[in-house]
PQR file with spaces between the fields and no chain letter, atoms N, CA, C, O and H, PARSE charges and radii, in Angstrom:
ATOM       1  N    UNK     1       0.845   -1.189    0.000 -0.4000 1.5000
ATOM       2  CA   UNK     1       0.000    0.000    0.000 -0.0000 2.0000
ATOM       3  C    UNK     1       0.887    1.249    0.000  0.5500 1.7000
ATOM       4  O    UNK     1       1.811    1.281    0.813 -0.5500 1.4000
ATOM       5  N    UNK     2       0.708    2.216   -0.781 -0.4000 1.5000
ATOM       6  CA   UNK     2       1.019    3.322   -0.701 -0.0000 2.0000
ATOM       7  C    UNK     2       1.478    4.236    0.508  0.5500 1.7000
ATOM       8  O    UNK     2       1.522    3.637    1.582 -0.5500 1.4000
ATOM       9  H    UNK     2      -0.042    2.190   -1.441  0.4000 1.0000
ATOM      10  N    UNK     3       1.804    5.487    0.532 -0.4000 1.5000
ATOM      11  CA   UNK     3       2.203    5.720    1.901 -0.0000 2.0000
ATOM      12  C    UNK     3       1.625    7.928    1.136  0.5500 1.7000
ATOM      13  O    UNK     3       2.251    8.888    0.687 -0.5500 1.4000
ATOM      14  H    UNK     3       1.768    5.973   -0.341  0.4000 1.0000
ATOM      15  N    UNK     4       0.248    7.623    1.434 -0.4000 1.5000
ATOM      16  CA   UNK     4       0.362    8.641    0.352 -0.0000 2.0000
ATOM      17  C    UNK     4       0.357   10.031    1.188  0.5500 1.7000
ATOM      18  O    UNK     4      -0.241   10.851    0.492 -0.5500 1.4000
ATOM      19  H    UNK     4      -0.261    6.843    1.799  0.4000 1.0000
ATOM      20  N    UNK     5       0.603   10.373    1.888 -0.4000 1.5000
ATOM      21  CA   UNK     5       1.281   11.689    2.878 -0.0000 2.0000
ATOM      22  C    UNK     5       2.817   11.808    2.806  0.5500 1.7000
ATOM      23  O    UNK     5       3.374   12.861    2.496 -0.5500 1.4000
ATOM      24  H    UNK     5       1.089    9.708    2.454  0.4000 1.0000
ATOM      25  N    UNK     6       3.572   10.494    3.157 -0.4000 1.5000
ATOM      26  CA   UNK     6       4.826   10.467    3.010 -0.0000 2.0000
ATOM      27  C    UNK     6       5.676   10.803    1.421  0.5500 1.7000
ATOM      28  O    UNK     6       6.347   11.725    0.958 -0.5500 1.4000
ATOM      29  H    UNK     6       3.120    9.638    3.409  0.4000 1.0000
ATOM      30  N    UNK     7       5.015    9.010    0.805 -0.4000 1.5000
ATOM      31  CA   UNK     7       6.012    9.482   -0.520 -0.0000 2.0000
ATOM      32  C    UNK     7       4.467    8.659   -1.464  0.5500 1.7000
ATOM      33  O    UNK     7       4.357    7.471   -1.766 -0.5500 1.4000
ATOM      34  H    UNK     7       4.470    8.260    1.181  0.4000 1.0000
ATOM      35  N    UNK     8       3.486    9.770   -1.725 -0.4000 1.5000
ATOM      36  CA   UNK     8       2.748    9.484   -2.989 -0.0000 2.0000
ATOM      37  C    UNK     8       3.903    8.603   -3.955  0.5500 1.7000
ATOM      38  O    UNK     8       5.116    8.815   -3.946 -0.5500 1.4000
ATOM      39  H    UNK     8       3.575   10.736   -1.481  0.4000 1.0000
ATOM      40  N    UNK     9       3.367    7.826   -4.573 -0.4000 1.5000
ATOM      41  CA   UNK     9       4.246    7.524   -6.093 -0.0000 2.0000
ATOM      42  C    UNK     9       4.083    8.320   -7.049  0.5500 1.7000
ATOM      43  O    UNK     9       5.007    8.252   -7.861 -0.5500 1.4000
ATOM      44  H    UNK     9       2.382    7.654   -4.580  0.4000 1.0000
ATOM      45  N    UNK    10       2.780    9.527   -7.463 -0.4000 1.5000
ATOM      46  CA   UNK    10       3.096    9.914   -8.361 -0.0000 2.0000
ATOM      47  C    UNK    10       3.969   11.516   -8.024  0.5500 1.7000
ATOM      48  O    UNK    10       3.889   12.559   -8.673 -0.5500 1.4000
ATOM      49  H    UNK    10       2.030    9.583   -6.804  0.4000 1.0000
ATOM      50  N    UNK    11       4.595   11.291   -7.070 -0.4000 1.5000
ATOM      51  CA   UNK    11       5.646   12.656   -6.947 -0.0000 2.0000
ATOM      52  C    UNK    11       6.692   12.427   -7.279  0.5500 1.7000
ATOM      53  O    UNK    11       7.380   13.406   -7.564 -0.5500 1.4000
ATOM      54  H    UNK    11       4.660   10.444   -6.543  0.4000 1.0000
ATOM      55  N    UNK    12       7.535   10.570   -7.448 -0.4000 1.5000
ATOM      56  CA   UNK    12       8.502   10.638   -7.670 -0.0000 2.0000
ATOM      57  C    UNK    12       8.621    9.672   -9.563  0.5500 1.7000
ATOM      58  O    UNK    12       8.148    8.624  -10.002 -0.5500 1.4000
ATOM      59  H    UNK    12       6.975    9.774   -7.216  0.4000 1.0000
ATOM      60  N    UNK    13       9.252   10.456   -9.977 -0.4000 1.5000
ATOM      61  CA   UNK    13       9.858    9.742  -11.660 -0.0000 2.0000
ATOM      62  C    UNK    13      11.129   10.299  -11.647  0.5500 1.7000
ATOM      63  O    UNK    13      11.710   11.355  -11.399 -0.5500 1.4000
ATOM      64  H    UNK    13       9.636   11.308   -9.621  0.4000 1.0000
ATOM      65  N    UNK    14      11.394    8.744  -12.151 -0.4000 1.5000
ATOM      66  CA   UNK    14      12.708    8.535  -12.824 -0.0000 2.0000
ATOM      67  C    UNK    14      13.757    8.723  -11.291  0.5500 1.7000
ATOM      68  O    UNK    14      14.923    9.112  -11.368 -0.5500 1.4000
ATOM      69  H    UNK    14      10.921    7.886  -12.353  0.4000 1.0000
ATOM      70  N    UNK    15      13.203    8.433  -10.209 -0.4000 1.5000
ATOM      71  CA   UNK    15      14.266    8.369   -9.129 -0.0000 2.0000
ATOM      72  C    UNK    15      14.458   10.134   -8.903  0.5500 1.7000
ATOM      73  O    UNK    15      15.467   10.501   -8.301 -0.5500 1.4000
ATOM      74  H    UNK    15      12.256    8.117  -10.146  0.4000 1.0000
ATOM      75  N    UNK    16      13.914   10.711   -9.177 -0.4000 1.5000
ATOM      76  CA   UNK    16      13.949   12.181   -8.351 -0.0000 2.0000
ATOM      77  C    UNK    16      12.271   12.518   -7.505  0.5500 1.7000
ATOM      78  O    UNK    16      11.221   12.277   -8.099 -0.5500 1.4000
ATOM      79  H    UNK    16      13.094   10.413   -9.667  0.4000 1.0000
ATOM      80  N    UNK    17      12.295   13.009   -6.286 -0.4000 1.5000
ATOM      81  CA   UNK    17      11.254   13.314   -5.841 -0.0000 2.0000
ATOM      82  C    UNK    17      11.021   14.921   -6.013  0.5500 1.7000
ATOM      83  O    UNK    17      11.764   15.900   -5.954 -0.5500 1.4000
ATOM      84  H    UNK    17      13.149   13.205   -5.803  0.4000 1.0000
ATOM      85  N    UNK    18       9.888   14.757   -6.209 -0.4000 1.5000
ATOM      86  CA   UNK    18       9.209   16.279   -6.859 -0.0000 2.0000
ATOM      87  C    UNK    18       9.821   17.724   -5.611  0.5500 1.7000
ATOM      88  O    UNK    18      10.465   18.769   -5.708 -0.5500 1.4000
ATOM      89  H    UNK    18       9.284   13.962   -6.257  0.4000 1.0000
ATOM      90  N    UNK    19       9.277   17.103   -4.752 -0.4000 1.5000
ATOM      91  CA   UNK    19       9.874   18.165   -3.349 -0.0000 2.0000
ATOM      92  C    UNK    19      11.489   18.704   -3.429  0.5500 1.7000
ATOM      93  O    UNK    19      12.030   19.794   -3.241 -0.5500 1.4000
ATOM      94  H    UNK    19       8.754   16.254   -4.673  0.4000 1.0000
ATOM      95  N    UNK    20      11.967   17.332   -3.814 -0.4000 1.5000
ATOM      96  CA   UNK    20      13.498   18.285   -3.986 -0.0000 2.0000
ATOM      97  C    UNK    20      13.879   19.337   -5.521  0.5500 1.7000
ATOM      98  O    UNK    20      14.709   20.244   -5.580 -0.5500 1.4000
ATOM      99  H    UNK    20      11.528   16.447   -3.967  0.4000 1.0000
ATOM     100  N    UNK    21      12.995   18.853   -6.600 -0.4000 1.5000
ATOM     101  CA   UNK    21      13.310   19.755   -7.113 -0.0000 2.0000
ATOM     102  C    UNK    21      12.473   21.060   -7.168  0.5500 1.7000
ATOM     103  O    UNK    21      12.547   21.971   -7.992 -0.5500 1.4000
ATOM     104  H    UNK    21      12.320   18.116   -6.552  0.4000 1.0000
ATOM     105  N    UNK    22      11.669   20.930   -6.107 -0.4000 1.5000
ATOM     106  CA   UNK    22      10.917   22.480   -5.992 -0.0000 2.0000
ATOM     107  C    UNK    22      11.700   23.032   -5.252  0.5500 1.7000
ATOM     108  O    UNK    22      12.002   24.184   -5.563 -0.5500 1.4000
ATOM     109  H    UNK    22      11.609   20.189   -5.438  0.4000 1.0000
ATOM     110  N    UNK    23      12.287   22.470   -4.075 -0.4000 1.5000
ATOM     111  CA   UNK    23      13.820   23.246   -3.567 -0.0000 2.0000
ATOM     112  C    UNK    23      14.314   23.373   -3.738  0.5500 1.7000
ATOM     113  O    UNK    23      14.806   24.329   -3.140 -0.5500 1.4000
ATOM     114  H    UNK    23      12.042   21.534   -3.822  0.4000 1.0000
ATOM     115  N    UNK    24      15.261   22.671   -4.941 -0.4000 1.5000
ATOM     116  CA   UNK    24      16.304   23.646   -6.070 -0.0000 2.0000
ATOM     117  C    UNK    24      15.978   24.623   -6.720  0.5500 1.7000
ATOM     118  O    UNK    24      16.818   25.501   -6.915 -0.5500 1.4000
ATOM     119  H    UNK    24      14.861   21.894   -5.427  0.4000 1.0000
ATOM     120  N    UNK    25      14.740   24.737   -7.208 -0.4000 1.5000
ATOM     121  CA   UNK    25      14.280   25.465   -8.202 -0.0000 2.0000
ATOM     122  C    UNK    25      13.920   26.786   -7.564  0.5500 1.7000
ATOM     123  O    UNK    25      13.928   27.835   -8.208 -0.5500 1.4000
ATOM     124  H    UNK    25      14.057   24.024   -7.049  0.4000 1.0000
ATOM     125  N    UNK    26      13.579   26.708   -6.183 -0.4000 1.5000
ATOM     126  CA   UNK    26      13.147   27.937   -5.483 -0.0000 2.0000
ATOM     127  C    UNK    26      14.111   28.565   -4.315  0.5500 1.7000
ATOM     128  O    UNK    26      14.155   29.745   -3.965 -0.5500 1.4000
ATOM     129  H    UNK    26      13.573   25.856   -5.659  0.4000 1.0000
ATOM     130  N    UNK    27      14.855   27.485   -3.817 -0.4000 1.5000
ATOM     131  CA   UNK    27      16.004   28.126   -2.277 -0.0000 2.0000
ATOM     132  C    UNK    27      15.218   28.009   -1.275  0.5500 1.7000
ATOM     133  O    UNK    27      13.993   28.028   -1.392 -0.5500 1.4000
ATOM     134  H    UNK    27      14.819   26.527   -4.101  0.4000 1.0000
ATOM     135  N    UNK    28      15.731   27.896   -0.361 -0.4000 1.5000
ATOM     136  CA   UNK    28      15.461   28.203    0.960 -0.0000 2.0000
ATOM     137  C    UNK    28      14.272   28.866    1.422  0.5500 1.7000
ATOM     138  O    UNK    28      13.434   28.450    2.223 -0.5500 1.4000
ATOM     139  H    UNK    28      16.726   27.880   -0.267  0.4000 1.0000
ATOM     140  N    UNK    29      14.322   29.979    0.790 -0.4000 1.5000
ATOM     141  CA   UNK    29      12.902   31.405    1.322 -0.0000 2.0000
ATOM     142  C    UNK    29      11.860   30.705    0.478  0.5500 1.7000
ATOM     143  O    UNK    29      10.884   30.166    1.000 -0.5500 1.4000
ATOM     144  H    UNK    29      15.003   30.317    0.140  0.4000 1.0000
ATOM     145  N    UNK    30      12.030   30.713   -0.577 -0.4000 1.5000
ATOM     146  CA   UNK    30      11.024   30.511   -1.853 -0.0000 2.0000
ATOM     147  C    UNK    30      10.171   28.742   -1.624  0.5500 1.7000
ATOM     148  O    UNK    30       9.157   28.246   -2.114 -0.5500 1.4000
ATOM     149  H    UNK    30      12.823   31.151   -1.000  0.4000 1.0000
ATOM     150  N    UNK    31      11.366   28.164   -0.496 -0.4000 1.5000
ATOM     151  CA   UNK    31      10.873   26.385   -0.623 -0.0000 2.0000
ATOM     152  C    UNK    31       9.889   26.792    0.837  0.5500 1.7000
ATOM     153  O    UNK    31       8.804   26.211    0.878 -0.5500 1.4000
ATOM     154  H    UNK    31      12.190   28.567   -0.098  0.4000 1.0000
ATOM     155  N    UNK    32      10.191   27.682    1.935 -0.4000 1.5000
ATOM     156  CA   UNK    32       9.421   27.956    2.937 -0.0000 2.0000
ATOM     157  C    UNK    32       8.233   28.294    2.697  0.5500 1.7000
ATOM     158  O    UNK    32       7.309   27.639    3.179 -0.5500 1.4000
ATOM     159  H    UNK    32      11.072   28.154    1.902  0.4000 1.0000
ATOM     160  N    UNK    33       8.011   29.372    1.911 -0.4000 1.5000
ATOM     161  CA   UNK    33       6.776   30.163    1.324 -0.0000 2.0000
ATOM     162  C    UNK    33       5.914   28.968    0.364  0.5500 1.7000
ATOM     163  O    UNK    33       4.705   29.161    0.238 -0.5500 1.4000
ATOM     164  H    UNK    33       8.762   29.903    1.519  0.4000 1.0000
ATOM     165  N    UNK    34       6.316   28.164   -0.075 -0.4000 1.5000
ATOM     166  CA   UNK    34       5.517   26.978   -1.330 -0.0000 2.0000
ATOM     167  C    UNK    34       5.060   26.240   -0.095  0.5500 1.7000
ATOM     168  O    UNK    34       3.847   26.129    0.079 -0.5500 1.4000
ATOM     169  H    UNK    34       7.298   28.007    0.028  0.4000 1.0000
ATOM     170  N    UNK    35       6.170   25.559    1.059 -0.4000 1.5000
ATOM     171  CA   UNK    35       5.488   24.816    2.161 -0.0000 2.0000
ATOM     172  C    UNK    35       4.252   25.255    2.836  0.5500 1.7000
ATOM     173  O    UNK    35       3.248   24.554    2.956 -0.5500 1.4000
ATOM     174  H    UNK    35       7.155   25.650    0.918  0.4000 1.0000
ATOM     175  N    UNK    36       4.398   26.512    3.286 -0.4000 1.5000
ATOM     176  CA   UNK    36       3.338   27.287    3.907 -0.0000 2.0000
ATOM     177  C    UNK    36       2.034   27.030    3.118  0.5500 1.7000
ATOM     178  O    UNK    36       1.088   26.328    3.476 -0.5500 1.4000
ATOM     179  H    UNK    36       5.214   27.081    3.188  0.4000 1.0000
ATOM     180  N    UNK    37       2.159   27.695    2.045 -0.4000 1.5000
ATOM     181  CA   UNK    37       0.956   27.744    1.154 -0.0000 2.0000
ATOM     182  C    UNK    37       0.226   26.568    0.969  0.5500 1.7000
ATOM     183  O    UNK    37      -0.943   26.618    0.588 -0.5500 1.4000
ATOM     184  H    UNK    37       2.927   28.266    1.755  0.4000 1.0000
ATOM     185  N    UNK    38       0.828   25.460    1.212 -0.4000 1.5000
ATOM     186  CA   UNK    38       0.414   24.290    0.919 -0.0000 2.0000
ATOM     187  C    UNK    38      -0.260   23.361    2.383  0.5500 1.7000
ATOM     188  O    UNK    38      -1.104   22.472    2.493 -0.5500 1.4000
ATOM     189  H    UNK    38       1.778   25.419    1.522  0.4000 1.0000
ATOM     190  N    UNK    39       0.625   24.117    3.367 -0.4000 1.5000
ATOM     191  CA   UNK    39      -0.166   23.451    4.382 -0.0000 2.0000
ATOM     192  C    UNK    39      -1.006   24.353    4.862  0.5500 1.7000
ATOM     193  O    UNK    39      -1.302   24.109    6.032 -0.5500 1.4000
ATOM     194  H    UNK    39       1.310   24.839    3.277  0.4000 1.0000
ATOM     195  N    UNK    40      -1.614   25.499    4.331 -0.4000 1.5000
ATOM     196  CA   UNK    40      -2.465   26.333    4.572 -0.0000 2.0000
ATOM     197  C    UNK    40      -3.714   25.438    3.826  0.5500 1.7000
ATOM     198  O    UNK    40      -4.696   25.133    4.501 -0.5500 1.4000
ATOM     199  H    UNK    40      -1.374   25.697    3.381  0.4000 1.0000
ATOM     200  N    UNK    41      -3.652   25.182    2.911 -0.4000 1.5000
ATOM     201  CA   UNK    41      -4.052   24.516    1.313 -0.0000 2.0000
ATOM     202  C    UNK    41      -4.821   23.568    1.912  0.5500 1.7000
ATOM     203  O    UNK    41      -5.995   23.346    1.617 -0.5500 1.4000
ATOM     204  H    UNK    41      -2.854   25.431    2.362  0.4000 1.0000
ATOM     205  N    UNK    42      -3.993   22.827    3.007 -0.4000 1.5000
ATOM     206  CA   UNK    42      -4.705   21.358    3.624 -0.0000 2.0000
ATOM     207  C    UNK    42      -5.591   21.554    4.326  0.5500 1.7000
ATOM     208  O    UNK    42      -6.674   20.978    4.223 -0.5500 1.4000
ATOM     209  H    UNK    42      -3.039   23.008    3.247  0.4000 1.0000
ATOM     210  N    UNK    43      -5.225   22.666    5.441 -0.4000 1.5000
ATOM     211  CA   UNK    43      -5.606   22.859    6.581 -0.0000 2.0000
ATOM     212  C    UNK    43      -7.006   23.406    6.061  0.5500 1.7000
ATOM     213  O    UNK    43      -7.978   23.101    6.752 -0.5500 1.4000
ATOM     214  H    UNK    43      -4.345   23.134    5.525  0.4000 1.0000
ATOM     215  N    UNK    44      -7.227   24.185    4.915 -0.4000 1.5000
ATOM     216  CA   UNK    44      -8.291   25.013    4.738 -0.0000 2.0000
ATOM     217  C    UNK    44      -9.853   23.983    4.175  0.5500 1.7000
ATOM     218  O    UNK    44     -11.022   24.262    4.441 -0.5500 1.4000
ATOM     219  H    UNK    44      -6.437   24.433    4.354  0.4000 1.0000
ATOM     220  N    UNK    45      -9.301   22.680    3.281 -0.4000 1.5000
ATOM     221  CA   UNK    45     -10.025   22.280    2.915 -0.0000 2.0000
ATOM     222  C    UNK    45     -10.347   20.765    3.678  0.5500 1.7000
ATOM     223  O    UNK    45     -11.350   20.282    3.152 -0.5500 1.4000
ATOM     224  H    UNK    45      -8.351   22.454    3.065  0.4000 1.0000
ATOM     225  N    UNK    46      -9.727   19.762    4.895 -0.4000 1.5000
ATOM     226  CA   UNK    46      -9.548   18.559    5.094 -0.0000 2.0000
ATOM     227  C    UNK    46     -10.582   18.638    5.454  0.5500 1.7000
ATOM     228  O    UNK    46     -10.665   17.678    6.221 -0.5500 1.4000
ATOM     229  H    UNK    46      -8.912   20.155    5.323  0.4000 1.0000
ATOM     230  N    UNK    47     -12.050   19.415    5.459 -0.4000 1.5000
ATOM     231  CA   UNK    47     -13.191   19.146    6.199 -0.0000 2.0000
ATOM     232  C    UNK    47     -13.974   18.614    4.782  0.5500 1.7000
ATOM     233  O    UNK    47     -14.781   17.700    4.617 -0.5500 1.4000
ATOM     234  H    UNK    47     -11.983   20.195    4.837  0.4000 1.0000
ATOM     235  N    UNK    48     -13.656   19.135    4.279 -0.4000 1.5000
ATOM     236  CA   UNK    48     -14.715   19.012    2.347 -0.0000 2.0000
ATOM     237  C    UNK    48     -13.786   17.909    1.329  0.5500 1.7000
ATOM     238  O    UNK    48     -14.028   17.784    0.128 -0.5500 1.4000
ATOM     239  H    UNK    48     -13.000   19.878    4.413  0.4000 1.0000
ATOM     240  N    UNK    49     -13.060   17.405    1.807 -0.4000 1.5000
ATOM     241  CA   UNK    49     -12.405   16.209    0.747 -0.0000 2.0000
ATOM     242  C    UNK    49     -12.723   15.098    1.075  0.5500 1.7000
ATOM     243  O    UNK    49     -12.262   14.288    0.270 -0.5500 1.4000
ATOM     244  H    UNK    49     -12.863   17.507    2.783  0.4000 1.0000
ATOM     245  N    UNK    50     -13.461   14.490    2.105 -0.4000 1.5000
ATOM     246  CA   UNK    50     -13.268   13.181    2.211 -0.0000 2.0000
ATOM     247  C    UNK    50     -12.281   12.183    3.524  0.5500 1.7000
ATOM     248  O    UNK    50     -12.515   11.246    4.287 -0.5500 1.4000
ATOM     249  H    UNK    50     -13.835   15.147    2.759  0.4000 1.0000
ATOM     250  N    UNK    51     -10.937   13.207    3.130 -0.4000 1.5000
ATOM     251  CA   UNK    51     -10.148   12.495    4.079 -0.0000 2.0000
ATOM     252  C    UNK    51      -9.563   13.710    4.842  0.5500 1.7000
ATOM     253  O    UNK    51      -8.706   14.530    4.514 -0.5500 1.4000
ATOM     254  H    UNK    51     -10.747   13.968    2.510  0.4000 1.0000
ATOM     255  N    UNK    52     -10.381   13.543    6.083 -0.4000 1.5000
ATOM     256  CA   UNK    52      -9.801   15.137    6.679 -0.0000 2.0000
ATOM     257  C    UNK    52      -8.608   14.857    7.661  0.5500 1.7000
ATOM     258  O    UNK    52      -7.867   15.779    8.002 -0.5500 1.4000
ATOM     259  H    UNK    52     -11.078   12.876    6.349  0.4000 1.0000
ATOM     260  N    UNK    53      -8.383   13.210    8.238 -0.4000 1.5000
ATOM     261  CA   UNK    53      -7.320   13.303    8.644 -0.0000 2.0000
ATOM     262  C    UNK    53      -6.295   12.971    8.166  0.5500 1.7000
ATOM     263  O    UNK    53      -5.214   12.998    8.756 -0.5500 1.4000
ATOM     264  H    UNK    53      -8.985   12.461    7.962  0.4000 1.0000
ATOM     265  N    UNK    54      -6.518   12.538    6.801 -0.4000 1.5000
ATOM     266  CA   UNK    54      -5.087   12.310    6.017 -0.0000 2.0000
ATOM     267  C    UNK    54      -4.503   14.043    5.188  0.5500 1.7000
ATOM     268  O    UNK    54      -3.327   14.195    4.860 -0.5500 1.4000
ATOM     269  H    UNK    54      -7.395   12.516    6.322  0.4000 1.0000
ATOM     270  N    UNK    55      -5.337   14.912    5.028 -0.4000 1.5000
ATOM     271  CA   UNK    55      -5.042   16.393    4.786 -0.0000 2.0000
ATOM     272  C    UNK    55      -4.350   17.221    5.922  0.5500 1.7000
ATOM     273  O    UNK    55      -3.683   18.245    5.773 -0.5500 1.4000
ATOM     274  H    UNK    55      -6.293   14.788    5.295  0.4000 1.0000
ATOM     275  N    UNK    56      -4.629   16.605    7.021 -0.4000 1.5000
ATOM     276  CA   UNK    56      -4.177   16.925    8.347 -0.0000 2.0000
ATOM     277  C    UNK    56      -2.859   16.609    8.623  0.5500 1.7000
ATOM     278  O    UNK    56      -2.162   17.422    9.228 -0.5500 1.4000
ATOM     279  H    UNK    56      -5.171   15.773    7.142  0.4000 1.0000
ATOM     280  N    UNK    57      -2.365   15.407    8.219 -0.4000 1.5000
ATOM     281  CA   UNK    57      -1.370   15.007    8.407 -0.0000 2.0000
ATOM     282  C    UNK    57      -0.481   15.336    6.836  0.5500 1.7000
ATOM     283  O    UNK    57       0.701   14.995    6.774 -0.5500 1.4000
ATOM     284  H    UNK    57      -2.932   14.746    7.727  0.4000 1.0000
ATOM     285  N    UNK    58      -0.979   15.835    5.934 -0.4000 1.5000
ATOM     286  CA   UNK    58      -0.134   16.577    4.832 -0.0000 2.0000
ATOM     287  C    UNK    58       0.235   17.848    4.821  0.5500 1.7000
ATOM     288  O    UNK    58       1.141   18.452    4.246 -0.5500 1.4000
ATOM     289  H    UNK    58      -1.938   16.112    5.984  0.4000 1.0000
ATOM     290  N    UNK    59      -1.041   18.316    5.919 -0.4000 1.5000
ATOM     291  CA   UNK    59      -0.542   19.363    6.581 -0.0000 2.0000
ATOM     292  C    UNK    59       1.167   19.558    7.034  0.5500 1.7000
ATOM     293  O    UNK    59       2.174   20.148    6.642 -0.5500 1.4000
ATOM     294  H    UNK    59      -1.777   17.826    6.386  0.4000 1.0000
ATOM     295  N    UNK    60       0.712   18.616    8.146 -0.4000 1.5000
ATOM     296  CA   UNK    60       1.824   18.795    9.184 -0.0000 2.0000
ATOM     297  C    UNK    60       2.942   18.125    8.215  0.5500 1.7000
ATOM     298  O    UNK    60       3.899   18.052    8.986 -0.5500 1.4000
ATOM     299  H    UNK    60      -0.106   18.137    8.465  0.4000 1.0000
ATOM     300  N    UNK    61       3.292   17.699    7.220 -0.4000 1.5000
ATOM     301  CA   UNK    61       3.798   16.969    6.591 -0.0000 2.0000
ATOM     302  C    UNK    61       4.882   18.304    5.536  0.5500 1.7000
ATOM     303  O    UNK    61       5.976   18.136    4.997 -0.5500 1.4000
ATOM     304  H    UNK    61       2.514   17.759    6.594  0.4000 1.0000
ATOM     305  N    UNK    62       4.085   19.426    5.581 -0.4000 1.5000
ATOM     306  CA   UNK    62       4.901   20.571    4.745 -0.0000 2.0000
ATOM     307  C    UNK    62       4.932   21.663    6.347  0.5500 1.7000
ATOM     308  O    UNK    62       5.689   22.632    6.402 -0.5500 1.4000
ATOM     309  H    UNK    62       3.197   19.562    6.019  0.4000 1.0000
ATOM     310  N    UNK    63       4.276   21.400    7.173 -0.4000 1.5000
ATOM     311  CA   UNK    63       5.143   21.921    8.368 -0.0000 2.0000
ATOM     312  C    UNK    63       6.077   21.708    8.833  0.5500 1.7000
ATOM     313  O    UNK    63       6.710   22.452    9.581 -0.5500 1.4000
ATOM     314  H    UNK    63       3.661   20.613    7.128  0.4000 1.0000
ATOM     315  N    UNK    64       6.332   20.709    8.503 -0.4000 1.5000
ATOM     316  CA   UNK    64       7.451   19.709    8.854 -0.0000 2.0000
ATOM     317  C    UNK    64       9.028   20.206    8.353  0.5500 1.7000
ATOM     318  O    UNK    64      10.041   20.544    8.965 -0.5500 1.4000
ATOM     319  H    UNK    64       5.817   20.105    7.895  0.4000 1.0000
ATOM     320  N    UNK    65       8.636   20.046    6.773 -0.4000 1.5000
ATOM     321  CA   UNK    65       9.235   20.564    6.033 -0.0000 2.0000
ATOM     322  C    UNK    65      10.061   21.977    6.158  0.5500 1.7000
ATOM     323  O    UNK    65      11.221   22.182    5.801 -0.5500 1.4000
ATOM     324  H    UNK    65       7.813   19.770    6.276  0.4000 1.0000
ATOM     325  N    UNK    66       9.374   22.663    6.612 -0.4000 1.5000
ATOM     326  CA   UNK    66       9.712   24.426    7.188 -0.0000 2.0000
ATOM     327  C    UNK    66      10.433   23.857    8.090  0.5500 1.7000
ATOM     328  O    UNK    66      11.634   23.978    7.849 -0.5500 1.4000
ATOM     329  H    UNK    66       8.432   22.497    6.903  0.4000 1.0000
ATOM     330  N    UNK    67      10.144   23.172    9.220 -0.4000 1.5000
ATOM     331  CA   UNK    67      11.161   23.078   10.049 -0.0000 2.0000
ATOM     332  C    UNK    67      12.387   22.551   10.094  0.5500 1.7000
ATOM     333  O    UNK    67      13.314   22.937   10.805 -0.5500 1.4000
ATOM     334  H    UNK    67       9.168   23.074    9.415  0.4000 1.0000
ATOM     335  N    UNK    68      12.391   21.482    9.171 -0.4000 1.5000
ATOM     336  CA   UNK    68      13.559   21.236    8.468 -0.0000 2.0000
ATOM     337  C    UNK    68      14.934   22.299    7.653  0.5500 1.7000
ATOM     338  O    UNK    68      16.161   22.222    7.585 -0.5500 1.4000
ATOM     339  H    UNK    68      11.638   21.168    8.593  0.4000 1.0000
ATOM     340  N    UNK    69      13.799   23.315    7.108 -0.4000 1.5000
ATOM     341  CA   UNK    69      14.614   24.133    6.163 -0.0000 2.0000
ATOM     342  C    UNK    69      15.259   25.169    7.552  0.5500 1.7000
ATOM     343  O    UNK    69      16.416   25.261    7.963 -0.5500 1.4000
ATOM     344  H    UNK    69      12.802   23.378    7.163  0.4000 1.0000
ATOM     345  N    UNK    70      14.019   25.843    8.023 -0.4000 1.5000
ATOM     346  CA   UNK    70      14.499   26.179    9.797 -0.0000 2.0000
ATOM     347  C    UNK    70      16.095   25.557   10.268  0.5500 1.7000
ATOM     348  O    UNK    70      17.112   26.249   10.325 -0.5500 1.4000
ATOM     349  H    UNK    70      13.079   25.769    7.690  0.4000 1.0000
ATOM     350  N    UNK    71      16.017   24.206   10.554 -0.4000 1.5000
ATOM     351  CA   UNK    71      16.775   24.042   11.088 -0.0000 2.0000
ATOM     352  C    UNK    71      18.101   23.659   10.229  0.5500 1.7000
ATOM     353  O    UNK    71      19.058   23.110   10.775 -0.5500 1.4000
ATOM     354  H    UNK    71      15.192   23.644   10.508  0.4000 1.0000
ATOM     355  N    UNK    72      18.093   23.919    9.128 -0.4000 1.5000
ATOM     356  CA   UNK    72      19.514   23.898    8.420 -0.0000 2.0000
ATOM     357  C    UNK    72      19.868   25.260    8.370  0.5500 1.7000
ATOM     358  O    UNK    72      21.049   25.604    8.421 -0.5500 1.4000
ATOM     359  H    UNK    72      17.315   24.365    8.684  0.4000 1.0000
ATOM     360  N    UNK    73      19.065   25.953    8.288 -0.4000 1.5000
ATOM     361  CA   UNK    73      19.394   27.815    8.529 -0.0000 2.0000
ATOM     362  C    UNK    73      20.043   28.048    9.713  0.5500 1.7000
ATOM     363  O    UNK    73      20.725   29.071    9.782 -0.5500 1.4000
ATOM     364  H    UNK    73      18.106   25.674    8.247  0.4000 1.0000
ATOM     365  N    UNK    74      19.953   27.062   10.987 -0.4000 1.5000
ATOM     366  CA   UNK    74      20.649   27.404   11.986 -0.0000 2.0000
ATOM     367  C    UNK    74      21.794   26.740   12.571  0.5500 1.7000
ATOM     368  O    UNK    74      22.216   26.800   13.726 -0.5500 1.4000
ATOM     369  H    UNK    74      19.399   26.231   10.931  0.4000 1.0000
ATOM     370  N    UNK    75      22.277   26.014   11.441 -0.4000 1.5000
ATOM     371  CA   UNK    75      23.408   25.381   11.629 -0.0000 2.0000
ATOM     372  C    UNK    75      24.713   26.091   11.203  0.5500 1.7000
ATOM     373  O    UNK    75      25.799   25.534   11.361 -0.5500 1.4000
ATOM     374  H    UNK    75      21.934   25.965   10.503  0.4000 1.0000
């Protein structure tokens, strides 16, 4: 079974995952601001999709993410 919060299959082809190249493509500030938006994205709709606690946890899943980028900024 899929793991579709973690690693959907259709984010990754050809052995690159989609997330890293939106962080090349954008940096640091630009990969924070796409995270945000996106777990705003979840948070706004997990009541009207169906699966409100799997949006919940994709949420926290690009919160996550920020904190990650967070914490390489403070190294």
């Amino acid at each position: 079974m899929s793991d579709m919060v973690n690693s959907p299959p259709h984010y990754n082809q050809a052995g690159i995952e989609c997330i890293e190249a939106i962080f090349a493509a954008l940096g640091p500030e630009g990969f924070k601001a796409y995270c945000q938006g996106n777990a705003i994205k979840y948070l706004w709709r997990h009541q009207y999709k169906g699966k409100p606690v799997e949006d919940l946890h994709k949420a926290q899943w690009y919160i996550n993410k920020i904190i990650e980028v967070e914490q390489m900024d403070e190294l």
